[in-house]
C-alpha positions in Angstrom: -9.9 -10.0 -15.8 -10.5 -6.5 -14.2 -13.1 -4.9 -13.9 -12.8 -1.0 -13.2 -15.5 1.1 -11.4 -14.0 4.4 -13.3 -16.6 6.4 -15.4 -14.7 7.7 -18.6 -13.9 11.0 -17.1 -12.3 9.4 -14.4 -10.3 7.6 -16.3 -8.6 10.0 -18.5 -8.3 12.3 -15.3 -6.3 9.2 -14.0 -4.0 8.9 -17.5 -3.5 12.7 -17.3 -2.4 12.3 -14.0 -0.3 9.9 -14.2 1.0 10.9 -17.3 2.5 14.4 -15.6 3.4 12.8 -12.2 5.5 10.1 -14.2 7.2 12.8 -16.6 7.7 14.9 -13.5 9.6 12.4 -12.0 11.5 11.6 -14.7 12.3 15.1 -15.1 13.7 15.6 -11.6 15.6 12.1 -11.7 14.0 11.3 -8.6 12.9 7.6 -9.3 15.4 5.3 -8.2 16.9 3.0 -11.5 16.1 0.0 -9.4 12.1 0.7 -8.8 11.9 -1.7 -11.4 7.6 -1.5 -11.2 8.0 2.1 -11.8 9.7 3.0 -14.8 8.5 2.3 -18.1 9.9 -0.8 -19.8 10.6 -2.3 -16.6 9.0 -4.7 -15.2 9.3 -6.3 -11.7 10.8 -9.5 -13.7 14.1 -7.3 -14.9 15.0 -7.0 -11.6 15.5 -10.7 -11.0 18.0 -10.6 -14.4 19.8 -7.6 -12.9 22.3 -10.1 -11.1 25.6 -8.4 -11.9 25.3 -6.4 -8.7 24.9 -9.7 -6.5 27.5 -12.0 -8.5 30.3 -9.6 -7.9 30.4 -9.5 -4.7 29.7 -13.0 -4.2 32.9 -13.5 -6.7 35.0 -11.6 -4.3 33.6 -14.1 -1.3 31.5 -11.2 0.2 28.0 -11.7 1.7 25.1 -10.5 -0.5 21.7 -10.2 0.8 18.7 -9.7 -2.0 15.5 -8.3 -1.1 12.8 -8.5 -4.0 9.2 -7.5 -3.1 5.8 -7.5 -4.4 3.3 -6.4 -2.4 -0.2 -7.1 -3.3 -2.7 -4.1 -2.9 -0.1 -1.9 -1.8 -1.1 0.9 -2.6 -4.3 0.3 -0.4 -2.3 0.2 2.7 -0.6 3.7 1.9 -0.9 6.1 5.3 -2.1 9.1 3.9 -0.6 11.3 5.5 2.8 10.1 5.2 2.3 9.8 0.9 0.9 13.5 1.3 4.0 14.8 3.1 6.6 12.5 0.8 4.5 14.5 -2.0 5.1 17.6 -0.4 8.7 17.0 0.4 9.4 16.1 -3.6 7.5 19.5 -5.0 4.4 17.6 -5.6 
């Protein structure tokens, strides 16, 4: 169970937030199809049944190498300053 800390004002500022960042990005295709934790419908788990781009190449005796992370609280390890210049750089 969570427990949030968020008045109710905070909260719909957050959903209002999110909800123009999200449709932003959508809008300027910059999300890449395989940020699997940030798109709608698409949970972390879909990535693991996304196999057809590590199958082929093992078919055709190729090396494949896949990375699949989770970080835990990674959002509280964010430099600042980097996030606010990534923003900057994508017209945020």
């Amino acid at each position: 169970m969570c427990v949030s800390l968020l008045s109710v004002f905070d909260k719909i500022l957050e959903k209002l937030m999110y909800c123009r960042l999200y449709n932003y990005l959508q809008h300027n295709d910059i999300l890449c199809d395989y940020q699997f934790g940030f798109h709608r419908h698409h949970s972390t788990c879909l990535a693991l049944i996304d196999v057809d781009q590590i199958c082929q190449p093992l078919d055709n005796h190729e090396f494949v190498i896949g990375i699949y992370l989770d970080l835990p609280k990674a959002f509280d390890t964010v430099d600042h300053n980097i996030l606010l210049t990534k923003l900057f750089l994508y017209g945020i």
